[in-house]
N, CA, C and O of each residue as an XYZ file, in Angstrom:
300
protein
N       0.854     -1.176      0.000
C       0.000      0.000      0.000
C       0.898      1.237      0.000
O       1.764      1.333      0.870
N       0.725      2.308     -1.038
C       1.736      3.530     -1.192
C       1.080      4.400      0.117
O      -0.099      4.392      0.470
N       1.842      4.910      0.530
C       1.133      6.283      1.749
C       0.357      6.908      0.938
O      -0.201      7.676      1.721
N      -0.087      7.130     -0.106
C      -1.144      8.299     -0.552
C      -2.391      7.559     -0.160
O      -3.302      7.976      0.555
N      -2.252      6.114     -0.886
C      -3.260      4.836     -0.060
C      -3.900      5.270      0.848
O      -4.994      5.833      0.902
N      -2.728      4.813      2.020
C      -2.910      4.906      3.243
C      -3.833      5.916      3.571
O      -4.953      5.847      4.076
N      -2.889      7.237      3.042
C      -3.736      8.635      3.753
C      -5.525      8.613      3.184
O      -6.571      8.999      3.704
N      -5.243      8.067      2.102
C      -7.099      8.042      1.459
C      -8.312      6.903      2.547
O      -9.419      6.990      3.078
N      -7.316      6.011      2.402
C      -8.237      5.008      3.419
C      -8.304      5.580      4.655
O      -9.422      6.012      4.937
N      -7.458      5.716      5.477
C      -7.246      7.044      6.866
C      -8.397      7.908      6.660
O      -9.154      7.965      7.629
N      -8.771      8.704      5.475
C      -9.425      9.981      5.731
C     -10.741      9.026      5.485
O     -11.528      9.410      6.350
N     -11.155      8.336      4.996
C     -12.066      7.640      4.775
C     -12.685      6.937      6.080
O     -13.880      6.882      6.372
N     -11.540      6.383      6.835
C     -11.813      5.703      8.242
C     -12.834      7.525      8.773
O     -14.044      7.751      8.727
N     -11.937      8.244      9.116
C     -12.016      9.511      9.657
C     -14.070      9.712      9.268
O     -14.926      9.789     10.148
N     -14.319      9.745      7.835
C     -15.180      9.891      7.298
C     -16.192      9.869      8.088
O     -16.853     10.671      8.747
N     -16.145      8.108      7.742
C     -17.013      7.109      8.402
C     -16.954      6.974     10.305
O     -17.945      6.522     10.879
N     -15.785      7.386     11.069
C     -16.378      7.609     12.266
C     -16.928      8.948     12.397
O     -17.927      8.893     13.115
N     -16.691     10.086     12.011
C     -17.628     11.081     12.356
C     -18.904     10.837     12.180
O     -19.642     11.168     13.108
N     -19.587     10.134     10.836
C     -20.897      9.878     10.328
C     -21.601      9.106     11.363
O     -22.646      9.426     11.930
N     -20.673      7.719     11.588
C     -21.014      6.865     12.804
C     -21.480      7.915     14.264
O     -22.586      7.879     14.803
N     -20.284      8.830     14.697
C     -21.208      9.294     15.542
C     -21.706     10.042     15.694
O     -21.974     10.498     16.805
N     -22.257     10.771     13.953
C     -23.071     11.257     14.122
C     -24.949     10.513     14.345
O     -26.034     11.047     14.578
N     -24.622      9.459     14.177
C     -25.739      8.549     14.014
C     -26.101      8.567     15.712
O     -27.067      8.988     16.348
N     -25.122      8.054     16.006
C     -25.153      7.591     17.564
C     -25.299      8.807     18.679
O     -25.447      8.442     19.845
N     -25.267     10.180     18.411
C     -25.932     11.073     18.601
C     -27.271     11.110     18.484
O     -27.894     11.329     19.522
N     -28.084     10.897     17.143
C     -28.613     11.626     16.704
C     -29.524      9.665     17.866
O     -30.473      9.864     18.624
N     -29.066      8.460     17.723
C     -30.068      7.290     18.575
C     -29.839      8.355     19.962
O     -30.732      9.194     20.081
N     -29.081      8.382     20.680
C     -29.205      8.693     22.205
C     -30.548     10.013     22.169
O     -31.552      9.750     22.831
N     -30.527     10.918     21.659
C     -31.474     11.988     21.740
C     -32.903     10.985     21.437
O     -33.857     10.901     22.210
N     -32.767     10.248     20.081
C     -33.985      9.855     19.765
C     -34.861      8.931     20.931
O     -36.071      9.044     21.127
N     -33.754      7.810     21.793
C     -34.197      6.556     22.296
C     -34.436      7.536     23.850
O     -35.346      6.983     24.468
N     -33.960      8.667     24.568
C     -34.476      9.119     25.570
C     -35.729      9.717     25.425
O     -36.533      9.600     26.350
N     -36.061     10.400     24.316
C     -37.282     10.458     23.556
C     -38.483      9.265     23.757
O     -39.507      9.284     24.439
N     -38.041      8.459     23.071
C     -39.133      7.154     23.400
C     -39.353      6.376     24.668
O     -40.268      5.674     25.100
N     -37.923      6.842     25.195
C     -37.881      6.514     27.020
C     -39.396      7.582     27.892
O     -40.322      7.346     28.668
N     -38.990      8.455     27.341
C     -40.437      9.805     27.986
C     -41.762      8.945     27.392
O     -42.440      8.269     28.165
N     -42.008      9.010     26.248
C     -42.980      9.233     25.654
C     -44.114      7.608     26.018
O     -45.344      7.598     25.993
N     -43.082      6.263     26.363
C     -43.747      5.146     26.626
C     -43.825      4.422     25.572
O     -44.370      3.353     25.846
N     -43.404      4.543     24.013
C     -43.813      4.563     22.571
C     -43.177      2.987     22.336
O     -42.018      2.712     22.026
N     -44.145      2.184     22.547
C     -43.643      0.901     22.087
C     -43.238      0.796     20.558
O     -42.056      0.727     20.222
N     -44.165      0.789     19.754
C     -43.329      1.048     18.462
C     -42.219      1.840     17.849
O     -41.512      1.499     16.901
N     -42.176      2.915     18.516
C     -40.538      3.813     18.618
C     -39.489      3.210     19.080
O     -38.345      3.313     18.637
N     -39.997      2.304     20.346
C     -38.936      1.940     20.800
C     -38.510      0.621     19.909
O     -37.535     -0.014     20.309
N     -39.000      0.303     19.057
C     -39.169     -1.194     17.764
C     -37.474     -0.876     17.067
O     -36.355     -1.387     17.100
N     -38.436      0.745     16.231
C     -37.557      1.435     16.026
C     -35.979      2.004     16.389
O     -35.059      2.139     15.581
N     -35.962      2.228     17.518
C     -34.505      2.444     18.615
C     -34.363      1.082     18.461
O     -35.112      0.864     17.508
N     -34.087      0.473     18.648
C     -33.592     -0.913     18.565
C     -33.161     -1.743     17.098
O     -32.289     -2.599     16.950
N     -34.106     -1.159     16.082
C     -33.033     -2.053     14.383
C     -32.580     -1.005     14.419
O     -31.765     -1.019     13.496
N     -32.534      0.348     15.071
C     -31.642      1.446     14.515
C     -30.294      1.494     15.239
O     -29.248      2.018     14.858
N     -30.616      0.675     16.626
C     -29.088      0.425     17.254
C     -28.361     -1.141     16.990
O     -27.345     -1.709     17.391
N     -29.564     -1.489     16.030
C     -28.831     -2.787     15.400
C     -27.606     -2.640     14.083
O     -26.635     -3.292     13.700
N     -28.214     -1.559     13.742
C     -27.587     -0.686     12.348
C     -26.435     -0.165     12.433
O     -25.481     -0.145     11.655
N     -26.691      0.466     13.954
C     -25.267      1.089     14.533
C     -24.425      0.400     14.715
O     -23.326      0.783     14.314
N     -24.512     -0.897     15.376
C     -23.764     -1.840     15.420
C     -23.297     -2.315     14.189
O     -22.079     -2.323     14.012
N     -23.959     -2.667     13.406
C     -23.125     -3.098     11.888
C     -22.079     -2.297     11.262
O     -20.978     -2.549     10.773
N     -22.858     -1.136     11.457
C     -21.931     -0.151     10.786
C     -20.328      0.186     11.952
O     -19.505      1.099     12.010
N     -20.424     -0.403     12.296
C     -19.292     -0.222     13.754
C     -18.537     -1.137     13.613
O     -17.338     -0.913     13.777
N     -18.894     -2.194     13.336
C     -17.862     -3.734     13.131
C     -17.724     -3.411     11.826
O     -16.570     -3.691     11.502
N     -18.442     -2.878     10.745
C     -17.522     -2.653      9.626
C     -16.387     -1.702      9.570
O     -15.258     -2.098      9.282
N     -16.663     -0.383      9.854
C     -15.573      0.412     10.631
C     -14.757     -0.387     11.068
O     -13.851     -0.740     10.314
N     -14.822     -0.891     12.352
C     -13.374     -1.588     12.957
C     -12.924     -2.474     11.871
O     -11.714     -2.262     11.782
N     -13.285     -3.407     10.949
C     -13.036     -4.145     10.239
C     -12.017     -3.263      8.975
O     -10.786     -3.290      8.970
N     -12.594     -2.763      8.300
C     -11.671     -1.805      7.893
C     -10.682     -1.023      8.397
O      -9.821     -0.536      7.665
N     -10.710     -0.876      9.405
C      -9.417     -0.342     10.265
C      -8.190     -1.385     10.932
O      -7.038     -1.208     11.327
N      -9.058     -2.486     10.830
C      -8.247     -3.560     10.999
C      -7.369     -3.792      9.727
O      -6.146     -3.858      9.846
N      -7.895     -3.901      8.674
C      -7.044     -3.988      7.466
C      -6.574     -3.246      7.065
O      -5.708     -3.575      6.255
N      -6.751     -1.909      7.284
C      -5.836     -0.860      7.007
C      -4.568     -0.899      7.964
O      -3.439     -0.672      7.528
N      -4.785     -1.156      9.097
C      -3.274     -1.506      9.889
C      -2.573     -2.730      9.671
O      -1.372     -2.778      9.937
N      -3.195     -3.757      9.203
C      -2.745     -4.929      8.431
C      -2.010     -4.333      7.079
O      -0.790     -4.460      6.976
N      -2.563     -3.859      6.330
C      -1.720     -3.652      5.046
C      -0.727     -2.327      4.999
O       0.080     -1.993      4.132
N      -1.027     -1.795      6.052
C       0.015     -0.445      6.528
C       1.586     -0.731      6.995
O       2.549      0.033      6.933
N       1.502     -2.244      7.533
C       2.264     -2.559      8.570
C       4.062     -1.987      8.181
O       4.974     -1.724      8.966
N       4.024     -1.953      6.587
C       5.321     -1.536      6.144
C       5.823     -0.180      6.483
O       7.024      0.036      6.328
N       4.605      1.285      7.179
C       4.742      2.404      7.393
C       5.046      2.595      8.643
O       5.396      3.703      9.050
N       4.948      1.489      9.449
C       5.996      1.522     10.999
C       6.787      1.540     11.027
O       7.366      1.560     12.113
């Protein structure tokens, strides 16, 4: 992997965790929301949406895993 690589996949990691927490912001406001309100079906909702979060989180790490795997020559 050339460092320009690197730096693209890097800013890309970067990308994708800001987005991530922007998500995970945007569940905590929503799921204290449905905590007030009693909203069984909201709360259906908070839940595949923190299932989502989760996916998208092990893909993140997963990609960051292989980016330090194929980096290993820039140590």
């Amino acid at each position: 992997m050339t460092r320009k690589n690197l730096d693209h996949r890097l800013q890309g990691i970067r990308d994708e965790l800001l987005y991530l927490s922007s998500m995970v912001e945007a569940a905590l406001v929503n799921s204290v929301s449905v905590l007030k309100s009693h909203d069984l079906e909201k709360s259906r909702l908070v839940h595949r949406n923190d299932l989502r979060i989760n996916a998208e989180c092990f893909e993140l790490e997963r990609q960051i895993i292989f980016t330090i795997a194929r980096s290993a020559c820039f140590v």
